[in-house]
Every structure is written in C-alpha cells, then in structure tokens.
C-alpha atoms as a printed R data frame, in Angstrom:
   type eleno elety resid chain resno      x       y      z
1  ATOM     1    CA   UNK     A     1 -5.982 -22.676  3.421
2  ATOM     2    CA   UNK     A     2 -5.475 -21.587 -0.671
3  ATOM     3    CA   UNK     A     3 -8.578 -19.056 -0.186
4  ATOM     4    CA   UNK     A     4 -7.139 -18.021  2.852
5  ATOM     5    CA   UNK     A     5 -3.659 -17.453  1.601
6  ATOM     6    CA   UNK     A     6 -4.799 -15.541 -1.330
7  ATOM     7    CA   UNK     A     7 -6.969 -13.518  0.571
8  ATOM     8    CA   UNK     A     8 -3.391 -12.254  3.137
9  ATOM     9    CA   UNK     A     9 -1.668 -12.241 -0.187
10 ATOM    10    CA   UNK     A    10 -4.108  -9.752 -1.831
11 ATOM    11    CA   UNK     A    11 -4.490  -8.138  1.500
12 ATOM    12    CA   UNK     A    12 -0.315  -7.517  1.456
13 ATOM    13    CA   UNK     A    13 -0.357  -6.371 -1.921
14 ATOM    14    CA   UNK     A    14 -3.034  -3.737 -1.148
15 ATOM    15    CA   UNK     A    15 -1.663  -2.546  1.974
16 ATOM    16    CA   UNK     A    16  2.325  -2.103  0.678
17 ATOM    17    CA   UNK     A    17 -0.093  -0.112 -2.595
18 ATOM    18    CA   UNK     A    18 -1.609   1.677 -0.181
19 ATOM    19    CA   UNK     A    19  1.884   2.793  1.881
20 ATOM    20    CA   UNK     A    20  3.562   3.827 -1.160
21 ATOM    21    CA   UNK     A    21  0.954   5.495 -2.540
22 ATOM    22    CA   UNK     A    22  0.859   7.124  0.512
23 ATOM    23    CA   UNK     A    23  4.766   8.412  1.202
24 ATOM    24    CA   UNK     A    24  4.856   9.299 -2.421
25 ATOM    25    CA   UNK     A    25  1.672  12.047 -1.556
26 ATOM    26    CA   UNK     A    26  2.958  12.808  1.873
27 ATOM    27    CA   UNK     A    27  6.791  13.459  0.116
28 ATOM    28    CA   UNK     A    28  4.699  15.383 -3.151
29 ATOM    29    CA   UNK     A    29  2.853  17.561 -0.293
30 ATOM    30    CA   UNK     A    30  6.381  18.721  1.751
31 ATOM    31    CA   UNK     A    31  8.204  19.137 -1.104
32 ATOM    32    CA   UNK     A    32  5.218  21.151 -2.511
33 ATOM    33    CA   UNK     A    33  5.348  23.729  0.261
C-alpha cells in the first residue's frame, strides 16, 4: 500500500507538472502569434 501510494502520488505530481507545463506553452504559443 506505501509503495503503491507513493507511486499515484509521484504519478499526480508529474501529471499536474506536465499540464502546467503544458498551458503555459500552449498560452506562450497564442500569445506569440
């Protein structure tokens, strides 16, 4: 259960990383052109 819960912790942390990283190119890009 601890591996396991660190694992979807690490997995959340990633992923909401991942989404912000994201919108911030995606807003970078429209606000480029």
């Amino acid at each position: 259960m601890r591996i396991n819960g660190r694992f979807t912790l690490s997995n959340l942390n990633a992923g909401t990383a991942l989404a912000i990283s994201f919108l911030v190119a995606v807003r970078g890009d429209a606000s480029g052109r």
